[in-house]
C-alpha positions, 0 to 999 in steps of 0.5 A, a space after each residue: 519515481 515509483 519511490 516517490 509514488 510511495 510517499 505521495 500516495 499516503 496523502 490519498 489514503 488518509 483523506 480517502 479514510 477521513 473524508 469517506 470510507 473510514 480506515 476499515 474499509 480503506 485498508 480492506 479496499 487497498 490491501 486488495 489492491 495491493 495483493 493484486 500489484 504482488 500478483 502481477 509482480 509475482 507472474 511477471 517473470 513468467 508472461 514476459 520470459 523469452 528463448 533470450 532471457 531478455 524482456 522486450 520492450 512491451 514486457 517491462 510494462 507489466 513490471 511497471 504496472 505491479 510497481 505503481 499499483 503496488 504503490 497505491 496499495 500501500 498508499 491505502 495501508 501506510 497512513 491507516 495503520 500506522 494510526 492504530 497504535 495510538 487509538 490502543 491507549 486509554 487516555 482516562 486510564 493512569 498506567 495508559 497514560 504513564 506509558 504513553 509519555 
């Protein structure tokens, strides 16, 4: 499921980047987001550790919260950055365009 988050989120992204904000500022905005989802994956272990070594119940739900954030950060990122390495090529440019093919 949090897989499939990764995938689908993407699609939010982009259109967020295309409709409103522009790819800048979304993947400022998600990278943030993201960061915040690797810093409850990071202190999870430590808010939800016990004399037993065994999580309870309530604990895993920080853990399932850092993943799905974690998920729509990426889902912010993914889609616009990837788009950046097409834009480094002048068209109007022959050895650009050599390359590019």
């Amino acid at each position: 499921l949090w897989s499939g988050s990764c995938y689908l989120t993407p699609l939010l992204g982009a259109w967020l980047a295309d409709s409103f904000f522009g790819r800048y500022n979304v993947i400022l905005g998600f990278t943030v987001i993201y960061m915040v989802g690797m810093l409850a994956l990071t202190l999870d272990p430590f808010l939800t550790e016990t004399a037993g070594n065994a999580a309870p119940p309530a604990g895993n739900s920080l853990l399932y919260f850092a993943l799905y954030v974690i998920a729509l950060g990426t889902g912010g990122i993914k889609p616009n950055v990837s788009a950046f390495g097409a834009e480094q090529f002048d068209e109007t440019d022959a050895q650009d365009r050599l390359e590019k093919s």
